[in-house]
NUBAMI-97665 format. One record per residue: residue in one letter; x negated, y, z negated of N, C-alpha, C, O, CB in turn. Coordinates in steps of 0.001 Angstrom, whole numbers, plus 500000, padded with zeros to 6 digits. Glycine has a CB too. Layout:
AXYZXYZXYZXYZXYZ/...
END
This chain:
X499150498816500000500000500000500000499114501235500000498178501310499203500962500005498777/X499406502312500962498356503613500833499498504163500091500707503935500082497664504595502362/X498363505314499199498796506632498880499925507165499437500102507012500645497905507443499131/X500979507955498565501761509453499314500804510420499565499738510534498960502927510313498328/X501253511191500572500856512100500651500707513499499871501751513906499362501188512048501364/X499863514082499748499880515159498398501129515889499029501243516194500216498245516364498067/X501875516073498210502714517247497677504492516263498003505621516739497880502312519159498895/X504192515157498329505448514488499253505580513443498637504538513041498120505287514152500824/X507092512404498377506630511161498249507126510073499504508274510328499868507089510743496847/X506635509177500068507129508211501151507064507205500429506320506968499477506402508039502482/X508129506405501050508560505344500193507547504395500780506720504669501649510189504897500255/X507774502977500041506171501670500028506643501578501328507778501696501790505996499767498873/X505351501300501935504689500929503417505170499250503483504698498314502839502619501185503471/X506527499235504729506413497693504761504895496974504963503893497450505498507339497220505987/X505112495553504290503735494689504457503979493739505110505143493472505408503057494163503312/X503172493154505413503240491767506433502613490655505500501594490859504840502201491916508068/X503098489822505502502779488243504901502025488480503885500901487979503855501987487142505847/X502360489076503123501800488748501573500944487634501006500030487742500188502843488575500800/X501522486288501731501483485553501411500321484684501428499917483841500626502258485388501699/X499806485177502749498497484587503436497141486196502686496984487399502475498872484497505927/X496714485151502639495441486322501809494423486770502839493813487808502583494348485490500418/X494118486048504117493523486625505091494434487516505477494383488643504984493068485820506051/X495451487187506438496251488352506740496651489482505750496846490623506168497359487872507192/X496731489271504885497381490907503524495830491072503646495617492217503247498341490563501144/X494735490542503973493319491265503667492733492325505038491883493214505091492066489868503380/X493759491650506156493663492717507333494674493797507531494508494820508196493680492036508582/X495819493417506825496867494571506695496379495169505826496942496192506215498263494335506397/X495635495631504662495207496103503709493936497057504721494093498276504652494842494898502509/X492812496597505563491954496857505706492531497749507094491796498717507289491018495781505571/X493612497657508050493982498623508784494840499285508363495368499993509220494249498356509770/X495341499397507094496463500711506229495329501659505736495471502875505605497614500051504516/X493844500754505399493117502069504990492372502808506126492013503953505848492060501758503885/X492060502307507452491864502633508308492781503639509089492282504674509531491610501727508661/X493809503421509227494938504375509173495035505542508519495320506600509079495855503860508782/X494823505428507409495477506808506371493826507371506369493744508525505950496403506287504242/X492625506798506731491764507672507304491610508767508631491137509903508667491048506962507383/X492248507872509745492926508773510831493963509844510754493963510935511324493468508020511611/X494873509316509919496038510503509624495533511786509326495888512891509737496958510194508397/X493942511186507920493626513111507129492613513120508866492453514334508998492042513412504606/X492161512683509693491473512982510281492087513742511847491435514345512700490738511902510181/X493457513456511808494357513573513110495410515039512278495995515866512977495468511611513603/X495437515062511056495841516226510005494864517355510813495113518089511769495359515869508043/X493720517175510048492535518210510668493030518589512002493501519678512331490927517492510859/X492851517502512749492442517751514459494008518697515078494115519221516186492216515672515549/X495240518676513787496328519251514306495587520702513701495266521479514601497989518634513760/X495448520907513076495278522361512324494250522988513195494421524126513632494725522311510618/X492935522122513527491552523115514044492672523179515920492617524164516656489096521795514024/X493351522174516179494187522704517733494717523716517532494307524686518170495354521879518394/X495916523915516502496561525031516183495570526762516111495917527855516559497188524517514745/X494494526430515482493745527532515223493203528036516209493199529249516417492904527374514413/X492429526799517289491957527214518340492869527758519599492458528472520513491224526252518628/X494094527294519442495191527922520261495375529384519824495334530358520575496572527122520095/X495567529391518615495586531084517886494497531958518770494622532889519566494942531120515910/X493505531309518318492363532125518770492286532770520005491694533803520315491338531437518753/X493251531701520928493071531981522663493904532885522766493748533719523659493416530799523822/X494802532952522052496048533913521959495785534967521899496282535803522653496874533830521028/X494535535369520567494971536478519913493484537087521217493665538235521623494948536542517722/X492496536537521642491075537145522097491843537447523831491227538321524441489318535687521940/X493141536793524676493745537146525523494083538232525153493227539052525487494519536462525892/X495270538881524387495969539730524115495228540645524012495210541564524831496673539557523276/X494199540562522625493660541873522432492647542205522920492485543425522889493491542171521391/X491777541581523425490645541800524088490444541513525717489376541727526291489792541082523368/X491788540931526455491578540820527679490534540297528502490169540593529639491703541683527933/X489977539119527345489236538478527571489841536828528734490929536404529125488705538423526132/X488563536451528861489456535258529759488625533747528675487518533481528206488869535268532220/X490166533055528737489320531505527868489501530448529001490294530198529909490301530729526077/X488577530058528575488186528713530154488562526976528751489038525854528926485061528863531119/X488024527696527563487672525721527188488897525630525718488944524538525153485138525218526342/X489825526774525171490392526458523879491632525454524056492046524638523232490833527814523152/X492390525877526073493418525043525954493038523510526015493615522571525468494344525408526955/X491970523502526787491271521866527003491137520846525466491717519837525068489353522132527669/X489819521928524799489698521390523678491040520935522823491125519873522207488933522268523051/X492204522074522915493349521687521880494248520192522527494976519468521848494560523249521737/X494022520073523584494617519034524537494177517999524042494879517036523731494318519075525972/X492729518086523885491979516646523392492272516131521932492449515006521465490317516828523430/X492251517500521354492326517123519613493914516371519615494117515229519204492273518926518306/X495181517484520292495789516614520582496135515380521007496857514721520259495953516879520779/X495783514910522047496022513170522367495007512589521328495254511509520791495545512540524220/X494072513165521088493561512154519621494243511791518594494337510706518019492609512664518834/X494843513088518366495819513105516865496975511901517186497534511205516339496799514960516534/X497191511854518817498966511138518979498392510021519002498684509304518045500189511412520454/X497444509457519977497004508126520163496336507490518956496685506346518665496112508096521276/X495418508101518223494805507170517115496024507208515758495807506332514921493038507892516571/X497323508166515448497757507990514130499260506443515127500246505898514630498482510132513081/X498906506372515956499865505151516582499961503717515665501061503275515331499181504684518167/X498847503124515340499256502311514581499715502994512959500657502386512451498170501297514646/X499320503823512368499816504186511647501316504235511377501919503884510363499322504920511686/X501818504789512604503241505193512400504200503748512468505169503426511781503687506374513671/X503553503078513515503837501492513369504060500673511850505038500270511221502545500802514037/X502675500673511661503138500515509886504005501043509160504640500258508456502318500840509049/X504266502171509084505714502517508277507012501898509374508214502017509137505904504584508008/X506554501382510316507786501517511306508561502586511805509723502566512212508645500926510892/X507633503675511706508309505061512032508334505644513224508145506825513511507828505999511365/X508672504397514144508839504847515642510367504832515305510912504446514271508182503745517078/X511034505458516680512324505541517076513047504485517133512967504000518262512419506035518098/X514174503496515982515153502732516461516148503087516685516500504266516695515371501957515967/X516890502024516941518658501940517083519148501597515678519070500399515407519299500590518253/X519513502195514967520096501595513710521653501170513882522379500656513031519957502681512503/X521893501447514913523505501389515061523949500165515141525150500002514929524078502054516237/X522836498613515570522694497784515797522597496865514624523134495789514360521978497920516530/X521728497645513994520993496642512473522398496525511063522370495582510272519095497987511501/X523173497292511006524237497047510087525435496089511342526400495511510841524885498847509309/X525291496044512446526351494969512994525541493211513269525991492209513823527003495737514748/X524329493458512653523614492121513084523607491716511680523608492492510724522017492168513926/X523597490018511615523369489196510553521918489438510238521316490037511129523724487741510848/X520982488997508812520242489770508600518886488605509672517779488984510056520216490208506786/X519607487012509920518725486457510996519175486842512101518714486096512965518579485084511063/X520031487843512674519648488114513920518769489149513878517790489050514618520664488356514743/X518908490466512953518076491240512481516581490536513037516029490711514123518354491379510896/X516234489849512107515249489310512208514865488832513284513640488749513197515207488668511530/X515262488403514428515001487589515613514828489216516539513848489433517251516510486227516115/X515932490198516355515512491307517451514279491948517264513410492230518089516471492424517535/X514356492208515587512472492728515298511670492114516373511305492632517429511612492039513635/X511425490749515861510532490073516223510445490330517968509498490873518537510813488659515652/X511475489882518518511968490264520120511346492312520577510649492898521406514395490086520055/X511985492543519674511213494175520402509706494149519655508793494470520416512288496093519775/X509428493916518697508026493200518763506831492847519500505680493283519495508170492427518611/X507564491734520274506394490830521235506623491674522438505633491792523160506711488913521585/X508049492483522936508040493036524008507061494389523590506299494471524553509544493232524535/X506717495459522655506167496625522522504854495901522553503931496491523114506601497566521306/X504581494507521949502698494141521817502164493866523586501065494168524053502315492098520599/X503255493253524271502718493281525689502692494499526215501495494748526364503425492494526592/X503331495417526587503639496925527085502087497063526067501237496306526536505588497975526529/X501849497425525491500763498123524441499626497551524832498732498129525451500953497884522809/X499626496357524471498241495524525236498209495856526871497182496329527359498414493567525069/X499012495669527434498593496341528811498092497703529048497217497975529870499625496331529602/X498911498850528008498654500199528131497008500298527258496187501186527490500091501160527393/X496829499289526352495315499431526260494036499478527013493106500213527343495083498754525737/X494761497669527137493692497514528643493302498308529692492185498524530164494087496686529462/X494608498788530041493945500324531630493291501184530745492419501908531226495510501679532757/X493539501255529514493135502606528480491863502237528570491220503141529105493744502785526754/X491008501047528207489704500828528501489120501013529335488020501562529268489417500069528432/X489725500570530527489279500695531929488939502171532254487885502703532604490393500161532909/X489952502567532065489696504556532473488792505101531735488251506106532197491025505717532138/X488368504609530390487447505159529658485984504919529774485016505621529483487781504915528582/X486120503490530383485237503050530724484548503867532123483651504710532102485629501777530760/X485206503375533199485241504348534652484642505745534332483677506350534800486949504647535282/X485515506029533409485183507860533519483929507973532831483259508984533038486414509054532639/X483509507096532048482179506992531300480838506839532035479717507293531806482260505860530441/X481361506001533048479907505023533483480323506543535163479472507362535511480198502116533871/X481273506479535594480972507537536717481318509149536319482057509916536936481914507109538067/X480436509443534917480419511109534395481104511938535046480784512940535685479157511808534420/X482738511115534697483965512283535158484162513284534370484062513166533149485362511789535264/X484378514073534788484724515390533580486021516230534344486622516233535418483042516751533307/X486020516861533162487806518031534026487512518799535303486436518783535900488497519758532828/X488525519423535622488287520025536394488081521618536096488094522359537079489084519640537144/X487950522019535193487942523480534562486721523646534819485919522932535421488317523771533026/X486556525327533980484895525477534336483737524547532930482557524202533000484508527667534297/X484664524425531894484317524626530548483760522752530925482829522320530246485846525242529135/X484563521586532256483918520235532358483537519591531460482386519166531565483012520177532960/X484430519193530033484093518101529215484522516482529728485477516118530416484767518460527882/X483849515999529346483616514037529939485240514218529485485666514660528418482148512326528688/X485775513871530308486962512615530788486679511237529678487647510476529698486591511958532820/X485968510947529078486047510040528693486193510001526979486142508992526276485117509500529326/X486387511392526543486840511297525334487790511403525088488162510889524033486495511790524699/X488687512092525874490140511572525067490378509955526115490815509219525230491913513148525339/X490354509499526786490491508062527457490128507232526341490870506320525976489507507748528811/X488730507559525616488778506538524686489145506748523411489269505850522578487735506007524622/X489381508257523159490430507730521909491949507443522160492634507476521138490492508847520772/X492702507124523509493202506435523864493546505054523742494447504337523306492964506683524396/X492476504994524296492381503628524262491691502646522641491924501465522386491429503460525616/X490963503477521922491176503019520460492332503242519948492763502488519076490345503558519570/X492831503988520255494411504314519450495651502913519774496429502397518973495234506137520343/X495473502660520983496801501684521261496169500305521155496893499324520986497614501895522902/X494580500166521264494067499320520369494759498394518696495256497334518313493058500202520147/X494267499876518174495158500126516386496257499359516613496518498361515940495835501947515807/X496958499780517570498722500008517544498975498552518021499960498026517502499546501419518803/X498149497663519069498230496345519443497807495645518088498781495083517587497311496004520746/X496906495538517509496191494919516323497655495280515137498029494147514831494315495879515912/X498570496295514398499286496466513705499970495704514253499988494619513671499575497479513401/X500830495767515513502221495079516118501671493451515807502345492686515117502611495510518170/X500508493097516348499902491328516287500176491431514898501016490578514614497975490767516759/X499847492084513925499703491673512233501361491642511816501667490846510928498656493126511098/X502372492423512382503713492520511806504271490776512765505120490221512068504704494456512356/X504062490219513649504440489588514459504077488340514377504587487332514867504231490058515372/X502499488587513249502399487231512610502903486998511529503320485843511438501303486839512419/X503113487935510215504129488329509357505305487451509570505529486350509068504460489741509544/X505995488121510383507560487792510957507326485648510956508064484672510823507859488842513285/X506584485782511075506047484059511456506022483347510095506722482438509650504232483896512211/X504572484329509354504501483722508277505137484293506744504555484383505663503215483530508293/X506526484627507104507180484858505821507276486147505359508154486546504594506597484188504863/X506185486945505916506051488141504751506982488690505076507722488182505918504873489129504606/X507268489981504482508240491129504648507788492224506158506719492801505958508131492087503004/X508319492497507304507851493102508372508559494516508423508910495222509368508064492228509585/X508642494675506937509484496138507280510602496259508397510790495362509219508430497228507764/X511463497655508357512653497886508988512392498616510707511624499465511160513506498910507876/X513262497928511165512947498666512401514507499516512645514659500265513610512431497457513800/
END
């Protein structure tokens, strides 16, 4: 179980298979991996926000021209979305249908989890895989933007592609859960 957040409380983080001590020892070891990205994807929202300020305020008042603050905030952005992905997974705090879950028995419940489950771990594992590939590509043939400011293409690709990484590795851990007994949280 991680921490609340200072000043907030969120309720306990569903867990996966309790039961098995390897698995609760990898759900344990990517919840703290997680809530390291969050204060780290926290930051990367605030220094975007600031650096957007900045472009704002040195346009306006100084009629200056910025070539690299919208780029940079772009990047901090897709970092912040792609790496807190498994995170949000773990609470299960993507978008459901709840309209569904009070008309289902609590084993059909259980069978659709599992079902939108294995369908989000394939979609994800595929969206990884190209995620590698492009990061890779843009790495090994020193793509960069097209602006003047030309940072590598290959840093936000690969925090991309670590991010839905996370998010494949969480979905596999809730999906073996669902298998072996534990509790897989609400979808």
């Amino acid at each position: 179980m991680i921490n609340p957040p200072i000043g907030g409380n969120v309720p306990d983080r569903p867990t996966v298979a309790t039961s098995n001590p390897l698995l609760a020892a990898a759900d344990r070891l990517l919840a703290f991996i997680n809530r390291i990205i969050v204060i780290l994807a926290a930051l990367a929202m605030i220094l975007a926000c600031a650096i957007l300020s900045y472009s704002v305020l040195t346009r306006s008042l100084f009629h200056t021209a910025t070539y690299w603050q919208d780029e940079a905030a772009v990047f901090l952005l897709v970092g912040a979305t792609f790496m807190t992905a498994a995170y949000v997974q773990g609470q299960r705090g993507h978008i459901g249908i709840e309209a569904f879950v009070g008309l289902l028995s609590p084993l059909a419940n259980r069978i659709r989890r599992l079902l939108v489950d294995v369908a989000t771990f394939v979609f994800c594992s595929f969206f990884a895989w190209k995620s590698w590939t492009l990061a890779y590509e843009a790495y090994v043939d020193g793509q960069v933007s097209n602006s003047m400011w030309s940072p590598p293409l290959a840093i936000p690709y690969y925090l991309m592609a670590v991010g839905m990484t996370l998010l494949c590795v969480q979905i596999l851990l809730q999906i073996i859960g669902a298998f072996g007994g534990g509790k897989a949280g609400r979808a």
